[in-house]
VMD Tcl script that builds the backbone (N, CA, C; Angstrom):
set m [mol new atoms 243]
animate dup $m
set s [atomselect $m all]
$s set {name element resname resid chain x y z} {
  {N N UNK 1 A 32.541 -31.046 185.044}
  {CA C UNK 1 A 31.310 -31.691 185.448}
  {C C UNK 1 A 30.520 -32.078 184.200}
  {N N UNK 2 A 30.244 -33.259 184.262}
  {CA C UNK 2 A 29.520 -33.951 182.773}
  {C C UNK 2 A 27.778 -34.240 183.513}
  {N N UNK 3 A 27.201 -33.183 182.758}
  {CA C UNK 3 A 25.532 -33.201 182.881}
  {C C UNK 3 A 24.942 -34.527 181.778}
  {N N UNK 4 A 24.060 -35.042 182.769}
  {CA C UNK 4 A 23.044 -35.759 181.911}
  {C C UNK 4 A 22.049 -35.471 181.761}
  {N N UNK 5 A 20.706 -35.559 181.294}
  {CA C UNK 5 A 19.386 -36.147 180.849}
  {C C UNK 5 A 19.196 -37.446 180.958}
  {N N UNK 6 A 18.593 -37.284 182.322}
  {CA C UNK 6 A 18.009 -39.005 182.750}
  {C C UNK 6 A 16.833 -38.887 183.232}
  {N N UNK 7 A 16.394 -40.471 183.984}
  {CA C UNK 7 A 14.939 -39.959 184.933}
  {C C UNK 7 A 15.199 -40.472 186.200}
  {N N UNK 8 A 14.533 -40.317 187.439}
  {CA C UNK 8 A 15.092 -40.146 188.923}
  {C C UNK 8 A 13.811 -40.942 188.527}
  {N N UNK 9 A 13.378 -41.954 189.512}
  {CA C UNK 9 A 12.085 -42.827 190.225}
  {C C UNK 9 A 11.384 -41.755 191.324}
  {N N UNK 10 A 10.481 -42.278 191.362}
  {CA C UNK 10 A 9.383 -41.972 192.020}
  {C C UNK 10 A 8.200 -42.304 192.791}
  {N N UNK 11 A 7.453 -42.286 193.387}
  {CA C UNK 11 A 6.097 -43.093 193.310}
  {C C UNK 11 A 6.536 -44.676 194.183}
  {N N UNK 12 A 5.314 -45.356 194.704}
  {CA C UNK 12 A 5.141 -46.406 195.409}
  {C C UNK 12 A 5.929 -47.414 194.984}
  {N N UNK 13 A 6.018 -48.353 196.158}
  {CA C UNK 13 A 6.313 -49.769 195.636}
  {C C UNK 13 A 5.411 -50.267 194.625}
  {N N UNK 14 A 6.168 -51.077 193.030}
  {CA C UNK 14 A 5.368 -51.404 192.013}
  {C C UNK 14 A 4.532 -50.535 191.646}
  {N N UNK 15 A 4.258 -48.847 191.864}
  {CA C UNK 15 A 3.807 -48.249 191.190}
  {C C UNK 15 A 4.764 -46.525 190.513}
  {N N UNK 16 A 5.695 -47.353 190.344}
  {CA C UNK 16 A 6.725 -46.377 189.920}
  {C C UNK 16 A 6.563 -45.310 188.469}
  {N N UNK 17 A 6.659 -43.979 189.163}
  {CA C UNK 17 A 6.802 -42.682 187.870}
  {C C UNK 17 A 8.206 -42.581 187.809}
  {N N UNK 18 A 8.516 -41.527 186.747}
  {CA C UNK 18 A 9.604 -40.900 186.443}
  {C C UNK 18 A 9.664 -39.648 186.194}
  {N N UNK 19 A 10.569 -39.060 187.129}
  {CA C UNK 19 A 10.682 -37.369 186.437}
  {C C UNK 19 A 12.576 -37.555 185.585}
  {N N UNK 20 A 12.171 -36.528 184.356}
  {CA C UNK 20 A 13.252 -36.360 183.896}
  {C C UNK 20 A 13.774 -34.915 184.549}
  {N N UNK 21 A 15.114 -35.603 184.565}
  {CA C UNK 21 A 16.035 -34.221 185.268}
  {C C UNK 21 A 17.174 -34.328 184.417}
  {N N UNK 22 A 17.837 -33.231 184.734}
  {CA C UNK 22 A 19.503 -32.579 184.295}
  {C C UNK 22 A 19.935 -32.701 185.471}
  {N N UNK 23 A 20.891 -33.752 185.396}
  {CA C UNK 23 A 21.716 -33.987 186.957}
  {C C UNK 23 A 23.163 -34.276 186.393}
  {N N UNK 24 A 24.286 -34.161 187.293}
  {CA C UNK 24 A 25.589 -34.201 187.397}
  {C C UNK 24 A 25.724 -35.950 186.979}
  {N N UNK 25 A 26.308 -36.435 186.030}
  {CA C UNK 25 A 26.408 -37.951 185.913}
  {C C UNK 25 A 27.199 -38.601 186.789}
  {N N UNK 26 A 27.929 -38.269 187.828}
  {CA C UNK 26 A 28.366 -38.555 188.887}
  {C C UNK 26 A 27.668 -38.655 190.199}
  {N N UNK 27 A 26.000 -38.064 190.114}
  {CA C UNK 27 A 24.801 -38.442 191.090}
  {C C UNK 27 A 24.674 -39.803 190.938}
  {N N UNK 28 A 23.738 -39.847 192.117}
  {CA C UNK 28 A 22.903 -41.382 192.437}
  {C C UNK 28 A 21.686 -41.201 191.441}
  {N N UNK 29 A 21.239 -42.391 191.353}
  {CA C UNK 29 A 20.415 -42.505 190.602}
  {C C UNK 29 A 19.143 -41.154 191.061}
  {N N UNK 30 A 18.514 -41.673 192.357}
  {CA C UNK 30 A 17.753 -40.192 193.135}
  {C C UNK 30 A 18.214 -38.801 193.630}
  {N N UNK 31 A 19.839 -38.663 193.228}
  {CA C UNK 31 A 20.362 -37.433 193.791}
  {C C UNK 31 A 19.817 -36.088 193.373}
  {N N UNK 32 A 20.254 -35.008 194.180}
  {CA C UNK 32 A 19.670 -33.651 194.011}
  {C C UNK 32 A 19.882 -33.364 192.099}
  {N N UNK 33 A 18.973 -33.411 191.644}
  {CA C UNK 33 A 18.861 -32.915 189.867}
  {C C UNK 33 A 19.508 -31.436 190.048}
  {N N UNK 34 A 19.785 -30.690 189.314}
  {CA C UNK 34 A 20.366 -29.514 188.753}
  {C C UNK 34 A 18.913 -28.560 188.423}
  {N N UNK 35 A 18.123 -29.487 187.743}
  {CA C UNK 35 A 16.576 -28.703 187.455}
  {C C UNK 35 A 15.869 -30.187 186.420}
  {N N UNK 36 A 14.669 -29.917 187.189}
  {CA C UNK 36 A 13.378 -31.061 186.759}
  {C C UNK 36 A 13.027 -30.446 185.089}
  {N N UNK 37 A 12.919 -31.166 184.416}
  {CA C UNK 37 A 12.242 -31.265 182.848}
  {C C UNK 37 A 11.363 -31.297 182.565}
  {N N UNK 38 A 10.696 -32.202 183.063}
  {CA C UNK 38 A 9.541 -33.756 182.786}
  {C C UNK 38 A 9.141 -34.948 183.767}
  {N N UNK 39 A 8.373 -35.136 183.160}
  {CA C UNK 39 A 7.592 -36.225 183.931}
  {C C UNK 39 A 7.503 -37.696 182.894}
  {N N UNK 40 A 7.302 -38.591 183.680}
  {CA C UNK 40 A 6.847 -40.315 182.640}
  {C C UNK 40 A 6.346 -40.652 183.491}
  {N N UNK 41 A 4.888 -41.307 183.069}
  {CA C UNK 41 A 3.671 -42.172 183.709}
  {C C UNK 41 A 3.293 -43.014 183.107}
  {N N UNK 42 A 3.678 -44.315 183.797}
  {CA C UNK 42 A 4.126 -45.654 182.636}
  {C C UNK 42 A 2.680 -46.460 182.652}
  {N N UNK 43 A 2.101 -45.815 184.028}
  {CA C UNK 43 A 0.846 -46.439 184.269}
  {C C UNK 43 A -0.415 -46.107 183.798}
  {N N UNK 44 A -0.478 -44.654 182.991}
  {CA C UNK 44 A -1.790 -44.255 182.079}
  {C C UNK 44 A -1.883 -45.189 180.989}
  {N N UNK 45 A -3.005 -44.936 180.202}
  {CA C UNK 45 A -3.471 -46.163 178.963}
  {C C UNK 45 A -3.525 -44.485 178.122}
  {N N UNK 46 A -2.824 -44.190 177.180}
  {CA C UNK 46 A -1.117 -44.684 177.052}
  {C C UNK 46 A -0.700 -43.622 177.691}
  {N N UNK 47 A 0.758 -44.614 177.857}
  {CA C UNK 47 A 1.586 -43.777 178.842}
  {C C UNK 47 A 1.738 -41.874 179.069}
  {N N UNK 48 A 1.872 -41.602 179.851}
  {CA C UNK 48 A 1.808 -39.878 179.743}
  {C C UNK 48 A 3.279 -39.266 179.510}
  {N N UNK 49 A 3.339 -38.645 178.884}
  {CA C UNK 49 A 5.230 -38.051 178.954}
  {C C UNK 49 A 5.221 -36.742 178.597}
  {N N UNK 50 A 5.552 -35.676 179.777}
  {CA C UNK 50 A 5.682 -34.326 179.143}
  {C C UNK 50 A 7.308 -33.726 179.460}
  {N N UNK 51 A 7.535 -33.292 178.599}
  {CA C UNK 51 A 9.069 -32.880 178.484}
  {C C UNK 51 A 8.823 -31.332 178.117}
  {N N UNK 52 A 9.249 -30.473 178.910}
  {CA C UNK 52 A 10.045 -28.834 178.666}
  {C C UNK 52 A 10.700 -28.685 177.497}
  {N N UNK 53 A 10.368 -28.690 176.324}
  {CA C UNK 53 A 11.372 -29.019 175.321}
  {C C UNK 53 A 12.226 -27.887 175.358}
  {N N UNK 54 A 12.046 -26.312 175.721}
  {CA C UNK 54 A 13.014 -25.409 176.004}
  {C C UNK 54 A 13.700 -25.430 177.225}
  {N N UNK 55 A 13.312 -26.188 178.062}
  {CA C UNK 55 A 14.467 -26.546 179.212}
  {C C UNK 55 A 15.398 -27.064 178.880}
  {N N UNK 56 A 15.091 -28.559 177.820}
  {CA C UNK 56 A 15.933 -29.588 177.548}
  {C C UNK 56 A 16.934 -28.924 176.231}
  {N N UNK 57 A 16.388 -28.089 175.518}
  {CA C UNK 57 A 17.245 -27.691 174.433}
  {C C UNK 57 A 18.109 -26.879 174.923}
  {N N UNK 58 A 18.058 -25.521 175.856}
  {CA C UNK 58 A 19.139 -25.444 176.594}
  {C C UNK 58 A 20.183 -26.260 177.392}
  {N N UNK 59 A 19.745 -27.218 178.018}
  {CA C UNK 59 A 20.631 -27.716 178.422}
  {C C UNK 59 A 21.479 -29.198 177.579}
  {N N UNK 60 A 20.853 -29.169 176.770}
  {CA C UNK 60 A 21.448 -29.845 175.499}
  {C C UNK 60 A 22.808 -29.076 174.771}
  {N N UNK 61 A 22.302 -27.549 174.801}
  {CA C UNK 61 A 23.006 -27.035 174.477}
  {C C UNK 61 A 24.404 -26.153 175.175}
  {N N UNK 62 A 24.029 -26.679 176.150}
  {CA C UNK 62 A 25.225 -26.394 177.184}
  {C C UNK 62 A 25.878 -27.896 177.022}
  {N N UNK 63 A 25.888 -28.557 176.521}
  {CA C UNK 63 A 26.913 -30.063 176.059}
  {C C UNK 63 A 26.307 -30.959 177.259}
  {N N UNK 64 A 24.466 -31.290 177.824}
  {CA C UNK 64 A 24.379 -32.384 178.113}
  {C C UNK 64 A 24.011 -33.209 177.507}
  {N N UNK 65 A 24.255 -34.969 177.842}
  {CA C UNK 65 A 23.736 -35.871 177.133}
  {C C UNK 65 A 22.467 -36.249 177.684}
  {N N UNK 66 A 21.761 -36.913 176.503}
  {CA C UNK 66 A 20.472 -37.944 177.014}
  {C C UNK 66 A 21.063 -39.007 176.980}
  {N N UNK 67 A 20.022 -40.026 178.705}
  {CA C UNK 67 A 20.239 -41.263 178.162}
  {C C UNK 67 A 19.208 -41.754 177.194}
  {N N UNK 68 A 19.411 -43.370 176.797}
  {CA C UNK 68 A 18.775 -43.705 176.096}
  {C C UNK 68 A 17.580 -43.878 175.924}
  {N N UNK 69 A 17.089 -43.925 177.365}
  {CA C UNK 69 A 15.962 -43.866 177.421}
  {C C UNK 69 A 15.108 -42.843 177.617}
  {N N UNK 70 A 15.582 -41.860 177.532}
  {CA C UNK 70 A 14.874 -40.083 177.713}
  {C C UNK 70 A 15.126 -39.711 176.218}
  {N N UNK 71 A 15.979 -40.704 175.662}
  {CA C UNK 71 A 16.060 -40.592 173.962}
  {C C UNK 71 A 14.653 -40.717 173.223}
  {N N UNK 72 A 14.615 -42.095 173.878}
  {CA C UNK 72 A 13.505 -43.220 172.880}
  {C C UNK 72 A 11.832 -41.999 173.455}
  {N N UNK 73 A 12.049 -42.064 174.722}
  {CA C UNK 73 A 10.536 -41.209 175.105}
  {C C UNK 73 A 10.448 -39.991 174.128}
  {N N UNK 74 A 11.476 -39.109 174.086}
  {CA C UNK 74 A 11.605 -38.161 172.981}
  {C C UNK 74 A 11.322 -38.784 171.763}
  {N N UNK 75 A 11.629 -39.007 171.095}
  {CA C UNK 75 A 11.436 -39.900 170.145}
  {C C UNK 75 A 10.120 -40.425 169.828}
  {N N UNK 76 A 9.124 -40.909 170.839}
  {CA C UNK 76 A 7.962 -41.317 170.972}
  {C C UNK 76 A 6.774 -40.546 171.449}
  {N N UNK 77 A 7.384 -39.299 171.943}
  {CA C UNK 77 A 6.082 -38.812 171.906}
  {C C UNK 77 A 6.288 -37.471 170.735}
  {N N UNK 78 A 7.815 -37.059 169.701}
  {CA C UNK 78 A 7.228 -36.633 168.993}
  {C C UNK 78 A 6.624 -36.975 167.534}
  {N N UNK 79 A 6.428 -38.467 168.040}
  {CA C UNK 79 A 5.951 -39.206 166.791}
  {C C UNK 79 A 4.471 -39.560 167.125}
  {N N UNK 80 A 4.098 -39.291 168.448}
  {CA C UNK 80 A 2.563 -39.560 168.764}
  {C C UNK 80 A 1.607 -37.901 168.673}
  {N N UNK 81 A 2.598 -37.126 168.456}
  {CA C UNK 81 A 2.345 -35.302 168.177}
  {C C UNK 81 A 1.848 -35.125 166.832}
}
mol reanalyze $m
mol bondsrecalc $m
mol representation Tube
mol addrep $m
């Protein structure tokens, strides 16, 4: 079983959040996650993003991947820290 780091949708028509999860990469895009991370709120001035960073480093370290875009958010908010 190959785990990812992605984000599942959320929220209204045209007013879409994101939670990051650890899900099976063989889920649907909304399928049951393994365990929730984080959150992305694309709609605050500026955007909101909180990530578990000891959730995610465990399960990093159990051999999952990020996608790219749970990359770049990483990436961006620990450069706004």
């Amino acid at each position: 079983m190959s785990v990812k780091v992605r984000m599942t949708r959320m929220g209204s028509k045209k007013r879409a959040m994101f939670r990051i999860v650890a899900i099976d990469s063989a889920s649907r895009r909304d399928g049951r996650p393994l365990e929730f991370l984080g959150f992305y709120n694309p709609h605050t001035d500026p955007a909101q993003v909180k990530i578990n960073e000891e959730k995610l480093q465990a399960w990093l370290g159990k051999g999952a991947e990020m996608s790219d875009t749970v990359r770049s958010l990483l990436r961006r908010m620990k450069k706004d820290a």
